[in-house]
PDB file as gemmi writes it, atoms N, CA and C in Angstrom:
CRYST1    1.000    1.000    1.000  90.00  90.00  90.00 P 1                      
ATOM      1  N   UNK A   1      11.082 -28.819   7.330  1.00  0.00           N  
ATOM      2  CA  UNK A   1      11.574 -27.778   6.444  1.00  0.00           C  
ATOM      3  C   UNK A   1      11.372 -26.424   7.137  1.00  0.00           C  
ATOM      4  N   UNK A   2      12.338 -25.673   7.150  1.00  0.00           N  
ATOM      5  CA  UNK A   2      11.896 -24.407   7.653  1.00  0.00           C  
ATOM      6  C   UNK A   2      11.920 -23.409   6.547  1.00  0.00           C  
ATOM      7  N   UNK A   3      11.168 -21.946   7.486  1.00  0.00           N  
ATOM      8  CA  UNK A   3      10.484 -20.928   6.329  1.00  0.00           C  
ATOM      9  C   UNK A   3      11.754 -19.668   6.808  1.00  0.00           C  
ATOM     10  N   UNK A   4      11.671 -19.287   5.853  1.00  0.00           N  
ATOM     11  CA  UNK A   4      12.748 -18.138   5.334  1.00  0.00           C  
ATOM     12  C   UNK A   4      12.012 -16.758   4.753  1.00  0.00           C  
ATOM     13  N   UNK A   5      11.772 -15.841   5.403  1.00  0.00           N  
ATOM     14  CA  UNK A   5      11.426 -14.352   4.697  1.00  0.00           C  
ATOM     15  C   UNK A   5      12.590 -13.979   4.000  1.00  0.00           C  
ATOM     16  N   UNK A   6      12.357 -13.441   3.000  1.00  0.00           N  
ATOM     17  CA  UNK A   6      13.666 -12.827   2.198  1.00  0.00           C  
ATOM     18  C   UNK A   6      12.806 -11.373   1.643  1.00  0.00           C  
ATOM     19  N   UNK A   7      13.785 -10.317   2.369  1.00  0.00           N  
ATOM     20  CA  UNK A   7      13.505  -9.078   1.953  1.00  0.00           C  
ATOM     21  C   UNK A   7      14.044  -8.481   1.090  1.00  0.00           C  
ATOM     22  N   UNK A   8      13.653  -8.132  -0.395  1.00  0.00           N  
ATOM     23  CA  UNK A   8      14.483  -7.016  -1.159  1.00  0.00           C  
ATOM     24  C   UNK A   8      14.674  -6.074  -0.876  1.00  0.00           C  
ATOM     25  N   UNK A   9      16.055  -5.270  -0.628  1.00  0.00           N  
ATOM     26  CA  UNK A   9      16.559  -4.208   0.169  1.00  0.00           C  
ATOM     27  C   UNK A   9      17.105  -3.612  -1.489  1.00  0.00           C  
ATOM     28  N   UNK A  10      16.822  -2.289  -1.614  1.00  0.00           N  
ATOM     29  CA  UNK A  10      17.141  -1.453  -2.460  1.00  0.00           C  
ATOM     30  C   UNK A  10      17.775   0.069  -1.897  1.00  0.00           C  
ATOM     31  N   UNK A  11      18.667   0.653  -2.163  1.00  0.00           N  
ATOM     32  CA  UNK A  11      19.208   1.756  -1.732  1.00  0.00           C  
ATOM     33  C   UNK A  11      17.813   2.800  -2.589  1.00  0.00           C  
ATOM     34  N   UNK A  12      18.003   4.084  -1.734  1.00  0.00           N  
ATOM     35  CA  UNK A  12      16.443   4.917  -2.357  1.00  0.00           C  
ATOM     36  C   UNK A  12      17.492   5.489  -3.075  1.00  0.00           C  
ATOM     37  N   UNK A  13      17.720   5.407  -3.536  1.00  0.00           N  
ATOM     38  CA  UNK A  13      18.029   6.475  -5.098  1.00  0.00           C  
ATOM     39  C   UNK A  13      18.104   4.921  -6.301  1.00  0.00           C  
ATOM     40  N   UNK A  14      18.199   3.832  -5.881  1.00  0.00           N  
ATOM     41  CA  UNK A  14      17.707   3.026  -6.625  1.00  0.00           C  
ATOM     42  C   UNK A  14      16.152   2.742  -6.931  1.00  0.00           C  
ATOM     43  N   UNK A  15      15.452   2.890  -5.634  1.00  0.00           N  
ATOM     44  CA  UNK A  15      14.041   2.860  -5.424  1.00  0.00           C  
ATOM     45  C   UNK A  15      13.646   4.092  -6.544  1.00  0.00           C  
ATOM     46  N   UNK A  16      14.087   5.115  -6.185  1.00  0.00           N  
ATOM     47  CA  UNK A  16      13.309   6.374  -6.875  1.00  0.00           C  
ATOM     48  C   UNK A  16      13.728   6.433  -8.616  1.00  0.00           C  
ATOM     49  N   UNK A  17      14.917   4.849  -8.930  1.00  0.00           N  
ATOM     50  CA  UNK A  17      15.339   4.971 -10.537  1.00  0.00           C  
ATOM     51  C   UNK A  17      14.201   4.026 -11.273  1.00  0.00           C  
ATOM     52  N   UNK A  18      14.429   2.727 -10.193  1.00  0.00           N  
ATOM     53  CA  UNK A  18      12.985   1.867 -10.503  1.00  0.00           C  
ATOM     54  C   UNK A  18      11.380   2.479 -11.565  1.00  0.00           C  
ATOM     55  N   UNK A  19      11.367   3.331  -9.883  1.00  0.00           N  
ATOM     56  CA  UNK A  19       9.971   3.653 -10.530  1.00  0.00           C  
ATOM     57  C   UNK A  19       9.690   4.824 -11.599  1.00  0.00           C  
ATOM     58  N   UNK A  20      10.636   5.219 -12.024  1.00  0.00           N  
ATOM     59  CA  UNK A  20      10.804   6.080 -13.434  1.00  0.00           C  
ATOM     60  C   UNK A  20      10.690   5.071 -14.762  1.00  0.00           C  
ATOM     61  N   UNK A  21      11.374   3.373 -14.073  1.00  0.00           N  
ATOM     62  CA  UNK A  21      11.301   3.018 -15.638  1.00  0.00           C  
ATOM     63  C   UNK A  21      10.315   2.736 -16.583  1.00  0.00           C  
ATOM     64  N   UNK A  22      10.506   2.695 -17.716  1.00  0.00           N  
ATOM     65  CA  UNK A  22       9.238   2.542 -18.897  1.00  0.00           C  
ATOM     66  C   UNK A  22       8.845   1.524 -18.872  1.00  0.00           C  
ATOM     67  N   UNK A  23       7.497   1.370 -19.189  1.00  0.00           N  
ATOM     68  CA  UNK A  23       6.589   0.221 -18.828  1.00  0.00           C  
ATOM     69  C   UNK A  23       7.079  -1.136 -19.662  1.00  0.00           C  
ATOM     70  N   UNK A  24       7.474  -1.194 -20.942  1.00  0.00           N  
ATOM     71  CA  UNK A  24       8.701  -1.873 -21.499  1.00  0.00           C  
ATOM     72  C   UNK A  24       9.549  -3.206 -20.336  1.00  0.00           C  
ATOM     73  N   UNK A  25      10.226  -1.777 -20.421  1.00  0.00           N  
ATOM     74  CA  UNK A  25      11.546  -2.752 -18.869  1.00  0.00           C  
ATOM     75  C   UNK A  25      10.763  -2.965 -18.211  1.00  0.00           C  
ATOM     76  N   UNK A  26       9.479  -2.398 -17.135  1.00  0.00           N  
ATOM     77  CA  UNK A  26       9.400  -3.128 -16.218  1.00  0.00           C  
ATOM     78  C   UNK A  26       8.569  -4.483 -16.335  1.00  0.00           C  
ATOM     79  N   UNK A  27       8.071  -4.689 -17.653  1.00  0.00           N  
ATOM     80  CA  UNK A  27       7.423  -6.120 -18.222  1.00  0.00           C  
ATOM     81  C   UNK A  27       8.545  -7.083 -18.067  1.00  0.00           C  
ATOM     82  N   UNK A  28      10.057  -6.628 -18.250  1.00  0.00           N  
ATOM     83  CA  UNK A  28      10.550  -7.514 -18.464  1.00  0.00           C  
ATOM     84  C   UNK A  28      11.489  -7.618 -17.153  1.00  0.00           C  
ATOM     85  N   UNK A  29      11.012  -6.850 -15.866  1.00  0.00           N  
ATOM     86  CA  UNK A  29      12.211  -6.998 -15.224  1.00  0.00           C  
ATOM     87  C   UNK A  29      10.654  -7.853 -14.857  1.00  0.00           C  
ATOM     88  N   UNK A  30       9.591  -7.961 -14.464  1.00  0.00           N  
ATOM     89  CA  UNK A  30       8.178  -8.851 -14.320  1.00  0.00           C  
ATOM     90  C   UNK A  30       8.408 -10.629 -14.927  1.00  0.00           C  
ATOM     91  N   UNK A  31       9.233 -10.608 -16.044  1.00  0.00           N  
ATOM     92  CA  UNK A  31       9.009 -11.767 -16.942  1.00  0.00           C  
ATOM     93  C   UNK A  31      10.072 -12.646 -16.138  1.00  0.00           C  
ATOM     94  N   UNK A  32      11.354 -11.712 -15.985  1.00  0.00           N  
ATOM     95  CA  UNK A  32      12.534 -12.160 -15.046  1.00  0.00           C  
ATOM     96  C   UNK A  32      12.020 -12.984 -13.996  1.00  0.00           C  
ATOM     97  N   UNK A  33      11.090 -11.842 -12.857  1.00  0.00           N  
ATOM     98  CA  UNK A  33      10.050 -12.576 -11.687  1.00  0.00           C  
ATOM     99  C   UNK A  33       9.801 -14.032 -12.140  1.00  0.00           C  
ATOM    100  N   UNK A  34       8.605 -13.529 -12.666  1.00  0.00           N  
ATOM    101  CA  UNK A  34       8.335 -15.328 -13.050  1.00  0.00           C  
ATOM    102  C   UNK A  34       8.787 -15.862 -13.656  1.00  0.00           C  
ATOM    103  N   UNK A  35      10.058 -15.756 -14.582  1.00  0.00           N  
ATOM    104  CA  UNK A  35      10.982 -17.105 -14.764  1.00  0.00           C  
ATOM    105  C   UNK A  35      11.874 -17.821 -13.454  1.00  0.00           C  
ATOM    106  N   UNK A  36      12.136 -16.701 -12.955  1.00  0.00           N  
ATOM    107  CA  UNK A  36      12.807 -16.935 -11.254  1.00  0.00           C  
ATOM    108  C   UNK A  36      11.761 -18.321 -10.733  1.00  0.00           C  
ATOM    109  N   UNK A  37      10.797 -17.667 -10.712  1.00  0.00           N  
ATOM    110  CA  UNK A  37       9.390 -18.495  -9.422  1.00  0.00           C  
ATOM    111  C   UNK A  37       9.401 -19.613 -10.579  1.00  0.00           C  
ATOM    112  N   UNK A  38       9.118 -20.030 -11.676  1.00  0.00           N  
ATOM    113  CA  UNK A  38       8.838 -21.014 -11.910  1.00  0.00           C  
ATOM    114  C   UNK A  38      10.139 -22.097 -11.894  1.00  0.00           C  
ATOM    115  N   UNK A  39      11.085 -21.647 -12.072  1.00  0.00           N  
ATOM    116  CA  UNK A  39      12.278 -22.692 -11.593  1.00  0.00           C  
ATOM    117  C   UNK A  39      12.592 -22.861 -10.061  1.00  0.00           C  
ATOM    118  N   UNK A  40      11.746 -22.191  -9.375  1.00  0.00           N  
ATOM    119  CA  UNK A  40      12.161 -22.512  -7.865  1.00  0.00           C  
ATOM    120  C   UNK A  40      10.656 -22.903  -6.910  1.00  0.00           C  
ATOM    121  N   UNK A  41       9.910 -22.981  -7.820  1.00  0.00           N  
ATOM    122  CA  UNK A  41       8.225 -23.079  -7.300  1.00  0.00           C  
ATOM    123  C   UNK A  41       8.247 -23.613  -6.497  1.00  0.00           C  
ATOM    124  N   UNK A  42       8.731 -25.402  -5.965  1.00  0.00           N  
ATOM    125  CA  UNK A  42       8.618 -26.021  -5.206  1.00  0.00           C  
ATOM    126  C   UNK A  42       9.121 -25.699  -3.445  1.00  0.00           C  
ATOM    127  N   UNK A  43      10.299 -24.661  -3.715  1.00  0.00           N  
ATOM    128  CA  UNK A  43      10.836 -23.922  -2.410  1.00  0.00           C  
ATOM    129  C   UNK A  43      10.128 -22.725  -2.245  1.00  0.00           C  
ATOM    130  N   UNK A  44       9.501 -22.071  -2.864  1.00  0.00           N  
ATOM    131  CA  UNK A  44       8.317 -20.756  -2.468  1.00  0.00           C  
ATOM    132  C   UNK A  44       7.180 -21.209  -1.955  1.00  0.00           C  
ATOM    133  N   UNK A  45       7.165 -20.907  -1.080  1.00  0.00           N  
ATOM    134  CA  UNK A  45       5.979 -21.024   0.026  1.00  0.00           C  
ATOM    135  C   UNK A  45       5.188 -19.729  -0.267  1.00  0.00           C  
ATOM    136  N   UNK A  46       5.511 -18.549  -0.727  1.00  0.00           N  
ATOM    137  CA  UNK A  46       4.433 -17.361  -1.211  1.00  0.00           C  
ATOM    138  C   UNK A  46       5.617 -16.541  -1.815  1.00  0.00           C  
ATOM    139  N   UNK A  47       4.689 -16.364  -3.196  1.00  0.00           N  
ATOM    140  CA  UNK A  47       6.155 -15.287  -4.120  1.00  0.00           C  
ATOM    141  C   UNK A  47       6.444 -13.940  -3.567  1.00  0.00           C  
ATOM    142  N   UNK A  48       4.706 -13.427  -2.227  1.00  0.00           N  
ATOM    143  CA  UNK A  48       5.020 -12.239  -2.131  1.00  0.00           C  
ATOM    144  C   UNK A  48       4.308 -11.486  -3.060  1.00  0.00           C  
ATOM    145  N   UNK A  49       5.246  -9.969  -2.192  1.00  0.00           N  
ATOM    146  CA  UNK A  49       4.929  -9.140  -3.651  1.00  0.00           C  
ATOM    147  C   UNK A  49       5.713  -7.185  -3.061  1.00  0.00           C  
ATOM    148  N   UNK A  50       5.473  -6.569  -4.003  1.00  0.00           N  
ATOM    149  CA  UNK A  50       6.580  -5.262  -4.293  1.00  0.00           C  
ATOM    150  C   UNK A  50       5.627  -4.663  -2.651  1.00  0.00           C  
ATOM    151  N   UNK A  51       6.278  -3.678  -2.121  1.00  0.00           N  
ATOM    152  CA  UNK A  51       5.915  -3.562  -0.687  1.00  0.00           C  
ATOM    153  C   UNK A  51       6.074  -1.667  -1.165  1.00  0.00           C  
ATOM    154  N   UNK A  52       4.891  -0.903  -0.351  1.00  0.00           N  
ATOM    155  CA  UNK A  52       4.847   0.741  -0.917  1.00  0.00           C  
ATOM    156  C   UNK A  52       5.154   1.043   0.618  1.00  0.00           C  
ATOM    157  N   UNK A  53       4.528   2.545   0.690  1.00  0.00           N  
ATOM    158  CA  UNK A  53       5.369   3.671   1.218  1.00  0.00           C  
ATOM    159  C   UNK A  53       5.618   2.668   3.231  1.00  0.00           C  
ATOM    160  N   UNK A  54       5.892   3.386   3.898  1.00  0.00           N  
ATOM    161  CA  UNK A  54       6.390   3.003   5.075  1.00  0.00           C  
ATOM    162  C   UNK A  54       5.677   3.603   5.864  1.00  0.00           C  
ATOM    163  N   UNK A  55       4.563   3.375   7.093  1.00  0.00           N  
ATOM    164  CA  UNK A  55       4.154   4.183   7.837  1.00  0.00           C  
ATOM    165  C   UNK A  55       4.737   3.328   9.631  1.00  0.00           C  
ATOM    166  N   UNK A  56       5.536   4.081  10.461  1.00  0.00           N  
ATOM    167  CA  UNK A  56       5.669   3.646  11.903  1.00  0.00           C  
ATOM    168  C   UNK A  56       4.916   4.145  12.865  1.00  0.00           C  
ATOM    169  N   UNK A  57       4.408   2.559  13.476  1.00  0.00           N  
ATOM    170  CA  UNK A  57       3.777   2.813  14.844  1.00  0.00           C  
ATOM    171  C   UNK A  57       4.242   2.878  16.150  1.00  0.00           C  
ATOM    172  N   UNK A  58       4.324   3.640  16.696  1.00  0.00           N  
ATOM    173  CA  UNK A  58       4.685   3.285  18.024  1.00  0.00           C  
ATOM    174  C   UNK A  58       3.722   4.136  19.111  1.00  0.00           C  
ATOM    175  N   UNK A  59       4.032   4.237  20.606  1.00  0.00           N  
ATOM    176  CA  UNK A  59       3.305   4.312  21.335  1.00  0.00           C  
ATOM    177  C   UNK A  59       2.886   6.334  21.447  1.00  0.00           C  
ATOM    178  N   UNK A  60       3.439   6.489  20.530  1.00  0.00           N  
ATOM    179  CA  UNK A  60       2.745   8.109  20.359  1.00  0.00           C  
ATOM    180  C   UNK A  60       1.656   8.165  19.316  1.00  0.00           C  
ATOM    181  N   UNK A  61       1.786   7.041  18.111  1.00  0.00           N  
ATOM    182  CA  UNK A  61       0.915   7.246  17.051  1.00  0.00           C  
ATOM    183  C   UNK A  61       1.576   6.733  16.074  1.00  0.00           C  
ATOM    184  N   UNK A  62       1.133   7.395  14.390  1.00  0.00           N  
ATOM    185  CA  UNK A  62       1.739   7.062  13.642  1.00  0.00           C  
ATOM    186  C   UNK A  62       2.659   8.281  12.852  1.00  0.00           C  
ATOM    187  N   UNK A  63       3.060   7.652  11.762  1.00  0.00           N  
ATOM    188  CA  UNK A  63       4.064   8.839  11.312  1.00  0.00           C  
ATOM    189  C   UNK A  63       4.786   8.025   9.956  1.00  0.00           C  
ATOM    190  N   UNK A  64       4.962   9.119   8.674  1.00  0.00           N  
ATOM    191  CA  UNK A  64       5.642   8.644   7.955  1.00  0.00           C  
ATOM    192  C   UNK A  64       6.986   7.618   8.331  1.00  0.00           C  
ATOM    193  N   UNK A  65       7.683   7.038   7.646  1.00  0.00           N  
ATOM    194  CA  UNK A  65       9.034   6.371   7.646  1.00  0.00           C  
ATOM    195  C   UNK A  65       9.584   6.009   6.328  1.00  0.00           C  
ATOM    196  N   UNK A  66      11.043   5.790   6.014  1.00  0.00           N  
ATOM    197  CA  UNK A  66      11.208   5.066   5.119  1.00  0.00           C  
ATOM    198  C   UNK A  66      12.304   4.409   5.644  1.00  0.00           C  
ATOM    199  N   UNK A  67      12.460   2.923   4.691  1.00  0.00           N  
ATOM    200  CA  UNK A  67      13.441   2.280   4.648  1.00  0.00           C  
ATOM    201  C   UNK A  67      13.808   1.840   3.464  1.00  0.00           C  
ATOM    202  N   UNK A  68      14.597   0.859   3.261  1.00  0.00           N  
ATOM    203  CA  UNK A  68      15.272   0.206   1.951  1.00  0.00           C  
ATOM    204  C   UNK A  68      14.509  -0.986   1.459  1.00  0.00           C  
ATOM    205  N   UNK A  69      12.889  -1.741   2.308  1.00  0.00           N  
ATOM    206  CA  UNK A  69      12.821  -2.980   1.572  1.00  0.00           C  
ATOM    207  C   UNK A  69      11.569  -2.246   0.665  1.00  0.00           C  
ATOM    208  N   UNK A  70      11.758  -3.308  -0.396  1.00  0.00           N  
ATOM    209  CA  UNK A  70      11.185  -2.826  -1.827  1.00  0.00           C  
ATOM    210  C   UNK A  70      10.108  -4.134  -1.493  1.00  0.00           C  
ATOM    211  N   UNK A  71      10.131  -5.186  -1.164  1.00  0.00           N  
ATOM    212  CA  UNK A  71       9.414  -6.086  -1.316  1.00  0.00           C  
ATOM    213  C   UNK A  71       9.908  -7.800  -0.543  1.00  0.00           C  
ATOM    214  N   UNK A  72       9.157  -8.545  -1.025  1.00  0.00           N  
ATOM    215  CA  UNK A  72       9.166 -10.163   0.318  1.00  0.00           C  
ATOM    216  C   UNK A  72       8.994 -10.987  -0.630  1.00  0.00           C  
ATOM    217  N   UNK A  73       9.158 -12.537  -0.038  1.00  0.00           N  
ATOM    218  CA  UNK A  73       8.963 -13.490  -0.346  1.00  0.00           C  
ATOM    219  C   UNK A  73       9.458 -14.489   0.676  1.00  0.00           C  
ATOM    220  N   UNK A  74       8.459 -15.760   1.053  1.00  0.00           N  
ATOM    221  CA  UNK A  74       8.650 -16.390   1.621  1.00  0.00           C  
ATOM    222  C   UNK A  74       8.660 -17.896   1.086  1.00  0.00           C  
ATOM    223  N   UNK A  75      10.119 -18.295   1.554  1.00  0.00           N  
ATOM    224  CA  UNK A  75      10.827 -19.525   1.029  1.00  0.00           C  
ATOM    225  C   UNK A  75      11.534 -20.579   1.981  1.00  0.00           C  
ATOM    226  N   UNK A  76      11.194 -22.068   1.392  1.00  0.00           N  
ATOM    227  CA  UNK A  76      11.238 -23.232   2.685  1.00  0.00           C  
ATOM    228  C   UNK A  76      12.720 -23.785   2.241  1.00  0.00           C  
ATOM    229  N   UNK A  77      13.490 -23.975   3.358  1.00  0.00           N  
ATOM    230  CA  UNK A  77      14.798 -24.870   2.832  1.00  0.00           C  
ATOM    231  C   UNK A  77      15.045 -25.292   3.966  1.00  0.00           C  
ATOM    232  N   UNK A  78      16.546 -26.252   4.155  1.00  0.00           N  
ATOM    233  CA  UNK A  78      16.600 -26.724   5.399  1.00  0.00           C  
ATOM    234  C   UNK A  78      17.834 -25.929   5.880  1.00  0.00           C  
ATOM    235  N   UNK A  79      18.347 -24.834   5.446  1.00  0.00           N  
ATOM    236  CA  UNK A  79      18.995 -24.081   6.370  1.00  0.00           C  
ATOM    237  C   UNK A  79      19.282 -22.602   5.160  1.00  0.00           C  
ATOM    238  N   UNK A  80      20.104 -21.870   6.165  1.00  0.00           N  
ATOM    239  CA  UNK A  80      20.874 -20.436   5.173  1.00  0.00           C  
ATOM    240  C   UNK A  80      21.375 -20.394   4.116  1.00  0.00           C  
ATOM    241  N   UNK A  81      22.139 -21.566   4.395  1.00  0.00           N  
ATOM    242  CA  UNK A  81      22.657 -21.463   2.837  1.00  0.00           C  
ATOM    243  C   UNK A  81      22.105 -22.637   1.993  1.00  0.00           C  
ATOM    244  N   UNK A  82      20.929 -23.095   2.124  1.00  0.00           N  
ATOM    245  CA  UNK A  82      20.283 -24.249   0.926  1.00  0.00           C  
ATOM    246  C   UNK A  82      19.258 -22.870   0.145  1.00  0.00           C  
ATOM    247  N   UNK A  83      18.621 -22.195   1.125  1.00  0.00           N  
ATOM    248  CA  UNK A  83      17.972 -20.471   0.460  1.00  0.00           C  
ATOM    249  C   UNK A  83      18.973 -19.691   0.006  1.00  0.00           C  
ATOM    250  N   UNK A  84      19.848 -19.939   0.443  1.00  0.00           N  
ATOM    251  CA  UNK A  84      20.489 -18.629  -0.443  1.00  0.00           C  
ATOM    252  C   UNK A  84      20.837 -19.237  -1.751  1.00  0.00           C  
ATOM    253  N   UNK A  85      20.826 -20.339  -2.108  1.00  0.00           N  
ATOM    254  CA  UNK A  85      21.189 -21.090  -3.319  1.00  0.00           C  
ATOM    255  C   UNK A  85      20.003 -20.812  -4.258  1.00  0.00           C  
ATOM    256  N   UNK A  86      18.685 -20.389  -3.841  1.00  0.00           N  
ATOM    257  CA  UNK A  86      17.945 -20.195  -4.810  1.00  0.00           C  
ATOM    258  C   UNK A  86      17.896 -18.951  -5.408  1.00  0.00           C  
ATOM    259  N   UNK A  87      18.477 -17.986  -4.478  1.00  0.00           N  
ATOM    260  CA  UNK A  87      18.394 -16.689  -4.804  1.00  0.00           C  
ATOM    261  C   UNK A  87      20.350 -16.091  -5.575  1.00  0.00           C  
ATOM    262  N   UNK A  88      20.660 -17.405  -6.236  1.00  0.00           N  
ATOM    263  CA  UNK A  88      21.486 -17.436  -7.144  1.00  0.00           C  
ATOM    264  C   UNK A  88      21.476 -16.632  -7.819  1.00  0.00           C  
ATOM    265  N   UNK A  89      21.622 -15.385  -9.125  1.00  0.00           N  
ATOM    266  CA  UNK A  89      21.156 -15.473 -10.074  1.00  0.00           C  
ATOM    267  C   UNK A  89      19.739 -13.938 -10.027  1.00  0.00           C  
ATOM    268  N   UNK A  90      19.117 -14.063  -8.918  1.00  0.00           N  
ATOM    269  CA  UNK A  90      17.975 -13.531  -8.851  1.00  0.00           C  
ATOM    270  C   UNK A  90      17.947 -12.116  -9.549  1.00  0.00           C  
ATOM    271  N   UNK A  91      16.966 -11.987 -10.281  1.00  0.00           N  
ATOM    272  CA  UNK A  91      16.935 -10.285 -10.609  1.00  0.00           C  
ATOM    273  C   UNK A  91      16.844  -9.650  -9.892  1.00  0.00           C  
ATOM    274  N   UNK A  92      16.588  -9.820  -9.182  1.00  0.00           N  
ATOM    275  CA  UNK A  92      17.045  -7.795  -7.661  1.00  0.00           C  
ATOM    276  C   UNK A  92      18.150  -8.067  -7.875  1.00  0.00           C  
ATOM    277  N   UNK A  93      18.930  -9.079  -7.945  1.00  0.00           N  
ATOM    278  CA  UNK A  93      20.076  -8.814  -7.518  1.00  0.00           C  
ATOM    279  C   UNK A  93      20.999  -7.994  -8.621  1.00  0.00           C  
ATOM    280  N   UNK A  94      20.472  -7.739 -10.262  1.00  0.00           N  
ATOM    281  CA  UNK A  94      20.966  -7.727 -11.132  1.00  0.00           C  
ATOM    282  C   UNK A  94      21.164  -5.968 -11.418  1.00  0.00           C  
ATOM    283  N   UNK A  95      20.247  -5.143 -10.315  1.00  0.00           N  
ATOM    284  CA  UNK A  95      20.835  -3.975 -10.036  1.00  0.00           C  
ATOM    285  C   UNK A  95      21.603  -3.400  -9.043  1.00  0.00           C  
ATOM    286  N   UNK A  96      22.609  -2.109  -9.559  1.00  0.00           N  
ATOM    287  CA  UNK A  96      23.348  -2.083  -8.500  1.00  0.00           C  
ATOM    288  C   UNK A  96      22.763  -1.312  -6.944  1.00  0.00           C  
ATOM    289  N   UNK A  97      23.143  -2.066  -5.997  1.00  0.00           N  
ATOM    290  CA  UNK A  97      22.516  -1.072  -4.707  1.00  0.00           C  
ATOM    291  C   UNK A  97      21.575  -1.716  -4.406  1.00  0.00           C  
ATOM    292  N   UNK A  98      21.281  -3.125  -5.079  1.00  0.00           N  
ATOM    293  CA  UNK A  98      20.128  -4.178  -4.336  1.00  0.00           C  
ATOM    294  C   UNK A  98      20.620  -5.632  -3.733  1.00  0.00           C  
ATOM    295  N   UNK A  99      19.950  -6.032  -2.589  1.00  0.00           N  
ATOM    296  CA  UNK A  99      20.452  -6.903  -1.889  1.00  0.00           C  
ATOM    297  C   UNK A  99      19.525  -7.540  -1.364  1.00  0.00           C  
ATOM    298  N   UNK A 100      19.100  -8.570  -0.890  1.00  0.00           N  
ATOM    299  CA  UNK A 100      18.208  -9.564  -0.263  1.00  0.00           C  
ATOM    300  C   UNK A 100      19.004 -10.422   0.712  1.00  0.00           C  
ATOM    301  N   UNK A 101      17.885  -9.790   2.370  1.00  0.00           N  
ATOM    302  CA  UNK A 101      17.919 -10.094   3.268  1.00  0.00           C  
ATOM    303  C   UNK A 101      17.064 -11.343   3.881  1.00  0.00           C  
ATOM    304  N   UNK A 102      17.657 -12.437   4.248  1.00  0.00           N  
ATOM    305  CA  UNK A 102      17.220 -13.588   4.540  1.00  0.00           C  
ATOM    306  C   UNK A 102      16.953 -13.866   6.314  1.00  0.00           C  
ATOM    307  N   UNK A 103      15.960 -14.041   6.127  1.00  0.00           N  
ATOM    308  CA  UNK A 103      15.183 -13.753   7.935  1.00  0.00           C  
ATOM    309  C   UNK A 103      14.469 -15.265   8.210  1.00  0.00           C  
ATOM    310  N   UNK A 104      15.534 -16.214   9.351  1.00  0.00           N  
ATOM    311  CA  UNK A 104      14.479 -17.502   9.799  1.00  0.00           C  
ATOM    312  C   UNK A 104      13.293 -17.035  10.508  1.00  0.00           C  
ATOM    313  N   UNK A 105      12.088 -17.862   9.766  1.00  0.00           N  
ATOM    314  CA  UNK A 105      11.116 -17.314  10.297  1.00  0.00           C  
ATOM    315  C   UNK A 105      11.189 -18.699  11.417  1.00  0.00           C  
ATOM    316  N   UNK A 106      10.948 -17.934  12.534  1.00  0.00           N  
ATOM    317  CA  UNK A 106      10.628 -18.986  14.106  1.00  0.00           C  
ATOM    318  C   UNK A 106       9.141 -19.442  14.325  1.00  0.00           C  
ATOM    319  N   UNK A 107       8.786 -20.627  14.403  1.00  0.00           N  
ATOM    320  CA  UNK A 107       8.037 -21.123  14.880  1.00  0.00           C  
ATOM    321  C   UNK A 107       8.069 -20.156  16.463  1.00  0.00           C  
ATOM    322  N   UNK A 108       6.506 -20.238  16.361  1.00  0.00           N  
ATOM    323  CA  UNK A 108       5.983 -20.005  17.671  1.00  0.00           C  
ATOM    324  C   UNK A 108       5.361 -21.278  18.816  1.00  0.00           C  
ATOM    325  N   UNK A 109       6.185 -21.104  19.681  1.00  0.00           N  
ATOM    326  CA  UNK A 109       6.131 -22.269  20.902  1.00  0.00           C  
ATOM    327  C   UNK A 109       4.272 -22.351  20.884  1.00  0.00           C  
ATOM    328  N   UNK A 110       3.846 -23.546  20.856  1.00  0.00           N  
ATOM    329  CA  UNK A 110       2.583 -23.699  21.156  1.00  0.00           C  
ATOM    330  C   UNK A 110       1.494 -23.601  20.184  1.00  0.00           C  
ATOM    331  N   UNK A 111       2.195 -23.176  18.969  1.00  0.00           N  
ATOM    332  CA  UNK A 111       1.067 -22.773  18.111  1.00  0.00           C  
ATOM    333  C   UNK A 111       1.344 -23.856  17.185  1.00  0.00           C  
TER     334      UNK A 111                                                      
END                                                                             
């Protein structure tokens, strides 16, 4: 079986609508979550979780950054499109300007 990262990609003016909402909605965009994970439990290898600000390293130091992923999850199938079948349906997907990016994770030779 292989492992699959799947990144929630949100446009930032979606990111910055998110985190305005009332604690209300976000129980229930939460309840969504785990109705998702419990109908797909057996293909989640880790549910993850919401991912904060962005800091890049490189060979000068560090330094703010931003990008578009909001958050992860890592999921086992036997190819691209048997994962993308779970993420049918998914609540990220149910706002506009959100998208989930599906990344084979590679075995490392030797390990």
């Amino acid at each position: 079986m292989k492992k699959f990262m799947a990144l929630y990609m949100a446009e930032r003016s979606v990111i910055d609508q998110m985190m305005k909402t009332p604690p209300e909605q976000t129980q229930a965009g939460v309840d969504a979550w785990m109705n998702w994970h419990k109908a797909n439990e057996k293909k989640i290898a880790e549910l993850g979780a919401p991912l904060g600000k962005t800091k890049r390293i490189d060979a000068n130091g560090m330094a703010d950054s931003k990008n578009e992923i909001t958050g992860y999850s890592i999921v086992e199938g036997e190819s691209f499109e048997a994962v993308a079948r779970i993420f049918k349906g998914h609540p990220h997907l149910q706002h506009p300007g959100c998208s989930i990016d599906l990344l084979e994770v590679i075995p490392v030779p030797g390990m």
